[in-house]
C-alpha positions in Angstrom: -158.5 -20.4 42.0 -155.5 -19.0 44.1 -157.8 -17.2 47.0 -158.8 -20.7 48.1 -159.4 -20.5 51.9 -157.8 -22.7 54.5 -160.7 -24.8 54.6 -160.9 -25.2 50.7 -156.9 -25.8 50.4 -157.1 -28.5 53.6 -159.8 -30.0 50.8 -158.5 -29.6 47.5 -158.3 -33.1 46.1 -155.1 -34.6 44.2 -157.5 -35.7 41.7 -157.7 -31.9 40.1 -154.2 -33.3 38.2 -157.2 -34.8 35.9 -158.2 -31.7 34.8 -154.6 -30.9 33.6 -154.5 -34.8 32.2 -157.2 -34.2 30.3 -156.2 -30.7 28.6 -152.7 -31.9 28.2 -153.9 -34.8 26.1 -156.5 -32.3 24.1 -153.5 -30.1 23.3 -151.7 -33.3 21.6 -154.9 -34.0 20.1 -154.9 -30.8 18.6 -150.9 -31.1 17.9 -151.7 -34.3 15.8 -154.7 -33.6 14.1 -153.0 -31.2 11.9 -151.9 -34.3 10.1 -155.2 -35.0 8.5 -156.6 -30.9 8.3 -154.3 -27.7 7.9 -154.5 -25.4 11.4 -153.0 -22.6 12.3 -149.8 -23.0 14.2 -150.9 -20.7 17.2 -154.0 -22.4 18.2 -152.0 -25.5 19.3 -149.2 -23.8 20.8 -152.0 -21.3 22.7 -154.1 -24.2 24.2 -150.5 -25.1 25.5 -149.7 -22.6 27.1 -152.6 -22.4 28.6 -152.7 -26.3 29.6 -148.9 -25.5 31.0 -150.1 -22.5 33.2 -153.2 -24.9 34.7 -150.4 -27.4 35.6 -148.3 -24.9 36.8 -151.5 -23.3 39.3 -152.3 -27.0 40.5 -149.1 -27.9 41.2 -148.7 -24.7 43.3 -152.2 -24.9 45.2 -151.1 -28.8 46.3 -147.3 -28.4 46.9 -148.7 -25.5 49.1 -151.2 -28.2 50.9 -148.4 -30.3 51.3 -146.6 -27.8 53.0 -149.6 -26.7 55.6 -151.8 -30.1 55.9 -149.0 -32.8 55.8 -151.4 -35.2 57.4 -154.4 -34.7 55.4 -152.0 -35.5 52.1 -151.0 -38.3 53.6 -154.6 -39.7 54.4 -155.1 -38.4 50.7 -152.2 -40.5 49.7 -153.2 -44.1 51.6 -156.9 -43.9 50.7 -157.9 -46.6 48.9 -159.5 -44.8 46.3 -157.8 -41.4 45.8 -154.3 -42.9 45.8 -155.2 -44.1 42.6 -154.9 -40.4 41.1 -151.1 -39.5 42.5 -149.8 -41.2 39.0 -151.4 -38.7 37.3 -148.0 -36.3 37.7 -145.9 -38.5 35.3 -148.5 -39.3 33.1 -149.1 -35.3 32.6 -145.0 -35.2 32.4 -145.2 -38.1 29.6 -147.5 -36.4 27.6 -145.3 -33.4 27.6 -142.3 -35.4 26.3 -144.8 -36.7 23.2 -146.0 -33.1 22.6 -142.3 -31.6 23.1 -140.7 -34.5 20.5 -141.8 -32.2 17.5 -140.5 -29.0 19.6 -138.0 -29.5 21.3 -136.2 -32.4 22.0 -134.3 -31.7 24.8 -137.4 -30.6 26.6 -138.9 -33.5 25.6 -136.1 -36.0 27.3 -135.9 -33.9 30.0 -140.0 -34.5 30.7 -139.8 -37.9 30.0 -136.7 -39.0 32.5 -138.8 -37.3 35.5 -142.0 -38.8 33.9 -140.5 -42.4 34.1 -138.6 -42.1 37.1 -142.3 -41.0 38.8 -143.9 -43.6 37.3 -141.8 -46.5 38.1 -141.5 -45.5 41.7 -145.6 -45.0 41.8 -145.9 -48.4 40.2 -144.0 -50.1 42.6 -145.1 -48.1 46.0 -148.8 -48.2 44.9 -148.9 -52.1 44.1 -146.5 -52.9 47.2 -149.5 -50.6 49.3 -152.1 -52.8 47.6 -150.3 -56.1 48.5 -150.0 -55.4 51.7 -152.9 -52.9 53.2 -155.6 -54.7 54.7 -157.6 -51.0 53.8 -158.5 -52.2 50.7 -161.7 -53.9 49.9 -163.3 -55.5 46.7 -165.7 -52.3 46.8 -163.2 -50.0 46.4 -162.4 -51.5 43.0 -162.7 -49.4 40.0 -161.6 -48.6 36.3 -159.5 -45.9 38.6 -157.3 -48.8 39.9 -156.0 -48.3 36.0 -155.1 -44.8 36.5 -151.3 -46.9 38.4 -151.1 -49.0 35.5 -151.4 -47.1 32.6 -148.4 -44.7 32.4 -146.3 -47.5 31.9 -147.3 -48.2 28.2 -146.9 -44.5 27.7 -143.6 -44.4 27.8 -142.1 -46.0 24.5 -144.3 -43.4 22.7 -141.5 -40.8 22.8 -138.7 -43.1 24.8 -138.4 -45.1 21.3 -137.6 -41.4 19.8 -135.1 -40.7 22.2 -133.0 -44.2 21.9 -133.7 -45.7 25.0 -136.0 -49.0 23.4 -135.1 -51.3 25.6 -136.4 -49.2 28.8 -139.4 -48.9 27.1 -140.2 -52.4 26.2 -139.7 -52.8 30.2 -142.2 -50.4 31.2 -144.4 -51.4 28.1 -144.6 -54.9 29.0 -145.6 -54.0 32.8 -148.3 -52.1 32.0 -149.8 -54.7 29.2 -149.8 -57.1 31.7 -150.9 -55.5 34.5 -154.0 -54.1 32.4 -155.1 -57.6 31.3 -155.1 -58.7 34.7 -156.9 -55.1 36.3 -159.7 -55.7 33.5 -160.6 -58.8 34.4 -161.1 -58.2 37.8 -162.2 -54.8 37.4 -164.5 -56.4 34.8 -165.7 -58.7 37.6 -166.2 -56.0 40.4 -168.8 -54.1 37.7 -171.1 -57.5 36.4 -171.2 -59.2 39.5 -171.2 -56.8 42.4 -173.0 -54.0 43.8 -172.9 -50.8 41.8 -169.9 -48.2 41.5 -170.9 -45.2 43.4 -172.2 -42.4 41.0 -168.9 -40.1 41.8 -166.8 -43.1 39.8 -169.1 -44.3 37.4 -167.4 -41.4 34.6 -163.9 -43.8 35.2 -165.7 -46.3 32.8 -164.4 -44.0 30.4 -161.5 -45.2 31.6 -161.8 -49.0 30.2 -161.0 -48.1 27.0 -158.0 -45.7 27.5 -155.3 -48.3 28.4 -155.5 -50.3 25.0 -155.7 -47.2 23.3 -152.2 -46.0 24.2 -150.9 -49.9 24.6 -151.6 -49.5 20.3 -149.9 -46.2 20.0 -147.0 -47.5 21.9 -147.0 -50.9 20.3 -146.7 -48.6 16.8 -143.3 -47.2 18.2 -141.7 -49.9 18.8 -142.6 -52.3 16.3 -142.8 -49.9 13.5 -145.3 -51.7 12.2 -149.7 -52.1 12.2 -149.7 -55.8 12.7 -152.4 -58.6 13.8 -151.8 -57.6 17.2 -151.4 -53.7 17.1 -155.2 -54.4 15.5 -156.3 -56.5 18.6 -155.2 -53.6 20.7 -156.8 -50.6 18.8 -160.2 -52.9 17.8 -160.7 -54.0 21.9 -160.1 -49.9 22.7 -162.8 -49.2 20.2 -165.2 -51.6 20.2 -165.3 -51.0 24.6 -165.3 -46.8 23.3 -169.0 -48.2 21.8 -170.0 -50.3 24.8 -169.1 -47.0 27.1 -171.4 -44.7 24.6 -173.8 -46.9 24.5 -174.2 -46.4 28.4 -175.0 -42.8 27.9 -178.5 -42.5 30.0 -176.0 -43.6 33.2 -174.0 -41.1 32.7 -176.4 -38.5 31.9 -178.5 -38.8 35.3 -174.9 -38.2 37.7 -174.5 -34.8 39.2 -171.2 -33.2 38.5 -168.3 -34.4 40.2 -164.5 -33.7 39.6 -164.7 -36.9 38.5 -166.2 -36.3 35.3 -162.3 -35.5 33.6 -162.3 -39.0 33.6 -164.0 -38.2 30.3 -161.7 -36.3 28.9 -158.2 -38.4 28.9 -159.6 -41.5 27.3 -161.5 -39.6 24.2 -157.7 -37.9 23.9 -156.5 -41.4 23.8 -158.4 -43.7 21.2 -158.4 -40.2 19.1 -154.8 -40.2 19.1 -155.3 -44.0 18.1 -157.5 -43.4 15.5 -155.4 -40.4 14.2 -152.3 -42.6 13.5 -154.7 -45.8 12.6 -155.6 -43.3 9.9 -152.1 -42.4 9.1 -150.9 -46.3 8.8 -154.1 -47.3 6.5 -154.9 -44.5 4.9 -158.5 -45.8 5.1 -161.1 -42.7 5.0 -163.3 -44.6 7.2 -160.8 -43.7 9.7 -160.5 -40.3 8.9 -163.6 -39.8 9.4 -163.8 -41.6 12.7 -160.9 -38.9 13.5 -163.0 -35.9 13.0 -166.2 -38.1 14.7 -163.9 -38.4 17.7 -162.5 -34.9 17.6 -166.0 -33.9 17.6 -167.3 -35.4 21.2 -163.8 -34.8 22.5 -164.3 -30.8 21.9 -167.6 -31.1 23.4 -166.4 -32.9 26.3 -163.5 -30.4 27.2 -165.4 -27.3 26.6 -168.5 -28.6 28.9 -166.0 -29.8 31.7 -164.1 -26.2 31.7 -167.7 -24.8 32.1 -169.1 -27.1 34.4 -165.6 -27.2 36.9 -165.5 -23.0 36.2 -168.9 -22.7 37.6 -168.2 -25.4 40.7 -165.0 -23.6 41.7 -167.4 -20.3 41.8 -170.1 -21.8 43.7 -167.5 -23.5 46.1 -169.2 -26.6 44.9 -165.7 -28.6 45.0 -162.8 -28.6 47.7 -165.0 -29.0 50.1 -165.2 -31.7 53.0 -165.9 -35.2 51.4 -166.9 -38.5 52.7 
C-alpha cells in the first residue's frame, strides 16, 4: 500500500477512512460481544492493533497527498459528493474514545476532545458549504449526505463517561435533528427520482446506522430503555430489514470502495442490539446479537479480500469521473 505511484497517490480517495471506520467499529464489536460469550482477551486487542496500524498507513498515504497535490485535496474536499467522507476522521477518533473507556481513560478523553473538536468544525463548514454552494444538486443526494450528521450523536456514548453531559446533549440534539430532516429528503431523492448511481447504492446501508447510535447514545444519557430509546432502536432495525431485503441490488454492483459502507452500519445496530440485550435480558435479542455478528464477520472478511485484491490489481486510486 505504501509504493503507491504518483499517479495512484494524486488518486487515492479520502473515502479509504471507511475502510478504517468500518474495522474500528468491528474491533468494538468484538470489544462488546464479550458480554454475552467468553473470548480471549488477545483477539480484541490484536484486531486493534491491527485496525490502529490501517489508520495509522491511511492517514500517512493522505497527509502525504496533501502535501504533494494540494489542489487535487481541495477539489476532493468541495466535491459535492466526496466531501461527505472528510467526517469520517472524528468519527474513527470517537470510536477510539468508546473502545479506550474500558482501557484507558485518559486515552480515551484525549480521542474524544480531538474527535469533537473535528466534528463540530466539520458540521458547521460542511452545512455552511451546502447552504451556500450553488455545486450542489438534488442528484447528488445520498444516504452519504449522513456520513456529516452522524458523528454528532456519537459523542455522549463515552462524553457522558467522562463528565462532560451537557456537551453531549448539544451535539446529540444536532445530530437527531439533522437526521430526521436528511431522511426525509434523502428518503425523497430515492422514491421519487432517478436512481443512485451503482458506486453509492451500498450507502443504503447507511439509513439505518444513524438511529442505531442515536439509541446507544440516548442509553448514556438517560440511563434508561424508554418508549423512545425503543422508537430509536425499532426504526434502526426494522430499515436493517427493508435494506436486506434489497439484497439482489446489491448483489449485481461491481466492487467499489464504496462497499465499506457496509461495514459501519452492521457495527452499529450490532452494538444496539448488544446493549438492547444487556437492558432486557430478552434471548430473542441475544440471538439477534450473534445473527448480527454473523453477517457482520462475513461482511469484513469479504471487504478485506475484495479491497486486498483491488489494491493488487490497481483496480482503485485510479482516475475517476
Amino acid at each position: 500500500m505504501t509504493k503507491i505511484k504518483c499517479n495512484r497517490l494524486k488518486n487515492f480517495p479520502i473515502s479509504f477512512f471507511a475502510v478504517v471506520l468500518g474495522l474500528m467499529g468491528f474491533t468494538l464489536v468484538m470489544q462488546k460481544i464479550r458480554i454475552i460469550i467468553k473470548l480471549p482477551s488477545y483477539l480484541f486487542v490484536g484486531l486493534l492493533y491491527f485496525t490502529f496500524i490501517i489508520f495509522l498507513i491511511i492517514s500517512l498515504i493522505y497527509i502525504i497527498k496533501i502535501i504533494r497535490y494540494p489542489k487535487e485535496v481541495k477539489a476532493e474536499f468541495f466535491h459535492p459528493i466526496k466531501i461527505n467522507f472528510f467526517p469520517l476522521l472524528p468519527k474513527i477518533l470517537l470510536i477510539l474514545s468508546v473502545i479506550y473507556l474500558n482501557i484507558n481513560m485518559s486515552y480515551s478523553r484525549s480521542f474524544w476532545i480531538v474527535g469533537i473538536i473535528l466534528q463540530f468544525i466539520f458540521s458547521i463548514v460542511i452545512l455552511s458549504i451546502w447552504i451556500r454552494s450553488s455545486n450542489f444538486k438534488f442528484h447528488h443526494l445520498s444516504p452519504a449526505w449522513f456520513i456529516p450528521i452522524v458523528g454528532n450523536v456519537i459523542v455522549p456514548i463515552a462524553g457522558v463517561a467522562h463528565g462532560f453531559v451537557e456537551i453531549s446533549w448539544f451535539f446529540f440534539s444536532v445530530g437527531i435533528v439533522m437526521w430526521i430532516t436528511l431522511f426525509i429528503i434523502v428518503f425523497n431523492r430515492i422514491i421519487f427520482h432517478n436512481p443512485i448511481p451503482d458506486k453509492l447504492v451500498p450507502t443504503f446501508f447507511i439509513l439505518f446506522a444513524p438511529p442505531a447510535i442515536a439509541f446507544i447514545a440516548y442509553i448514556k444519557l438517560t440511563g434508561e430503555l424508554d418508549s423512545f430509546a425503543k422508537i430509536l432502536y425499532y426504526i434502526s432495525l426494522f430499515l436493517f430489514v427493508l435494506i436486506m431485503a434489497q439484497f439482489r441490488i446489491f448483489s449485481k454492483i461491481k466492487f467499489y470502495l464504496s462497499w465499506w459502507a457496509y461495514s459501519f452500519p452492521m457495527d452499529a445496530i450490532t452494538v444496539a442490539t448488544i446493549l438492547i440485550y444487556h437492558e432486557t435480558g430478552w434471548l430473542f435479542f441475544k440471538i439477534l446479537s450473534f445473527f448480527l455478528l454473523v453477517i457482520l464477520l462475513i461482511i469484513i472478511v469479504y471487504l478485506t479480500y475484495k479491497t486486498s485484491r483491488a489494491i493488487m490489481n490497481k483496480e482503485i486510486c485510479i482516475e475517476e469521473e
